[in-house]
C-alpha positions as a printed Julia matrix, in Angstrom:
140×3 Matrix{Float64}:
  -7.43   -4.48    5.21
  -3.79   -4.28    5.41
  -2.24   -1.55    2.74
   1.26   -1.63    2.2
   2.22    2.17    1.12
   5.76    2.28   -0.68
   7.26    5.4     0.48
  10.22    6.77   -1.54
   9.89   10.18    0.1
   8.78   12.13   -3.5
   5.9    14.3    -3.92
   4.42   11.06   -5.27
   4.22    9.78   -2.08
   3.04   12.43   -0.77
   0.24   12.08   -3.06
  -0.37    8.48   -2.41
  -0.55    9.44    1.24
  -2.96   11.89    0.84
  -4.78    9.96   -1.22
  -5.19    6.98    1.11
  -6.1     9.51    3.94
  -8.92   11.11    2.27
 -10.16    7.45    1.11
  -9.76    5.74    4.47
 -12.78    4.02    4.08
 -10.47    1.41    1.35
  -8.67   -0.09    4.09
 -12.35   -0.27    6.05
 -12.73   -0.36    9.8
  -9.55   -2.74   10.85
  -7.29   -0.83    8.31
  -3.86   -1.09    8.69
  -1.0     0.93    6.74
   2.88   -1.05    6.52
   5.14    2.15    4.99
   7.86    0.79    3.28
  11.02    2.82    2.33
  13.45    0.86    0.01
  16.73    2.5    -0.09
  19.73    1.59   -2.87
  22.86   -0.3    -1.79
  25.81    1.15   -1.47
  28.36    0.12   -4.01
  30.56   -2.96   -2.42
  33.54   -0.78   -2.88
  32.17    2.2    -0.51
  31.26   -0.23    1.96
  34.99   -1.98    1.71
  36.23    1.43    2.52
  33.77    2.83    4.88
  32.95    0.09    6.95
  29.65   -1.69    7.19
  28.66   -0.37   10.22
  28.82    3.31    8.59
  26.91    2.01    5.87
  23.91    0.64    7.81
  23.86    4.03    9.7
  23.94    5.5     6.4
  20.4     3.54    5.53
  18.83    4.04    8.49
  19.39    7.93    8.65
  18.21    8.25    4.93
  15.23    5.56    6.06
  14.38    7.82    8.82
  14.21   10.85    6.63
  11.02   10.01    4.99
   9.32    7.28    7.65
   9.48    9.98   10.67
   7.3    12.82    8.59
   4.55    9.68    7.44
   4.82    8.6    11.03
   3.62   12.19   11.94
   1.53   12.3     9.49
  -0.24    8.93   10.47
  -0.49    9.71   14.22
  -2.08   13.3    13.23
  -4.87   11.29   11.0
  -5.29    8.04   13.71
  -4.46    5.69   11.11
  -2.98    2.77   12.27
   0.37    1.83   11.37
   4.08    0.36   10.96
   7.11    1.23    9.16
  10.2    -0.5     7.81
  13.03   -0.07    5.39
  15.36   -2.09    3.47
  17.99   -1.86    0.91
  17.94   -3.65   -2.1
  16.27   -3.29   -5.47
  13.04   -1.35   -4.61
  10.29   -3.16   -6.8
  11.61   -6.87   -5.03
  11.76   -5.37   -1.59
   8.57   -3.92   -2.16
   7.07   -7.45   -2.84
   9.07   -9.37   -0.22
   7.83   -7.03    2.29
   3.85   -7.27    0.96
   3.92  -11.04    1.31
   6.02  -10.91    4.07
   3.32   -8.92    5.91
   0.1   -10.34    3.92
  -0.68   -6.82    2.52
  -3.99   -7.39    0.58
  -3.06   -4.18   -1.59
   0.29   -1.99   -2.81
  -0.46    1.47   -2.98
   2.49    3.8    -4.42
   3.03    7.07   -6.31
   4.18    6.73   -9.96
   6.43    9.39  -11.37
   5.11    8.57  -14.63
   8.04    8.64  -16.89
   5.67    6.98  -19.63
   7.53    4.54  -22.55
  10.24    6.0   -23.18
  11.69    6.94  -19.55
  10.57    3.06  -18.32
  12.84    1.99  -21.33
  15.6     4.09  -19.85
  15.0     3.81  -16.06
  13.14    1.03  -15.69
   9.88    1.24  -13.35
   9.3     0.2    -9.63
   5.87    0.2   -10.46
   5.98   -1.9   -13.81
   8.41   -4.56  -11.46
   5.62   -4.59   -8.56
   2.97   -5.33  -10.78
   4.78   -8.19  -13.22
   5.61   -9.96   -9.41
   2.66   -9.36   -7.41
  -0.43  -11.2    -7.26
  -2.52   -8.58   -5.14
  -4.27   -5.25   -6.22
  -1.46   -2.03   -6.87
  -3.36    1.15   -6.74
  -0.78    3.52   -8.54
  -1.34    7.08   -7.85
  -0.28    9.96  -10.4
């Protein structure tokens, strides 16, 4: 099974990483695990004055700041793997990249700001579930 693991580089993750290491047995005996790392554009006006060039250096050192310790992390437990970022919105990049790599499941740490802090700052989770047609395992 292929598991797409949303990695935001939070203790969450951390604990959705654990938890699909110590239940290996989800993904079965062809398991495969896609990390994802989403990270936030950069405000048109920074990139204007920076340069784009600084800005996608930008992304892929702050990418690379949680995907190389997962990567470790992965190669320590033999799990098979690959790892990507983007930058957008991270609950649509998170379900571009599941159908773009035919994920069967989404698993991802929720920081579980319950009602009143998804009223305020909206939830990735909440947005991968209302787009997604596959299983999310959400992990608290």
């Amino acid at each position: 099974m292929k598991i797409l693991l949303a990695a935001d580089g939070s203790t969450y993750t951390k604990k959705a990483l654990a938890f699909l290491v110590t239940n290996h047995e989800i993904a079965g005996g062809d398991g495969h695990v896609v990390v994802v790392n989403v990270q936030p554009a950069m405000p048109p006006r920074v990139r204007s004055m920076v340069g784009a060039s600084a800005v996608q250096d930008y992304h892929r050192e702050e990418a690379e700041k949680v995907l190389k310790p997962i990567e470790k992390f992965l190669q320590r437990h033999d799990i098979p793997y690959t790892t990507r970022w983007a930058v957008g919105n991270p609950g649509v990049e998170i379900v571009k990249a599941a159908k773009k790599d035919k994920a069967q499941m989404i698993v991802m740490g929720t920081h579980g700001h319950g009602i009143l802090g998804r009223a305020i700052l909206g939830s990735v989770a909440q947005n991968v579930l209302t787009q997604i047609e596959i299983p999310v395992l959400l992990v608290k």
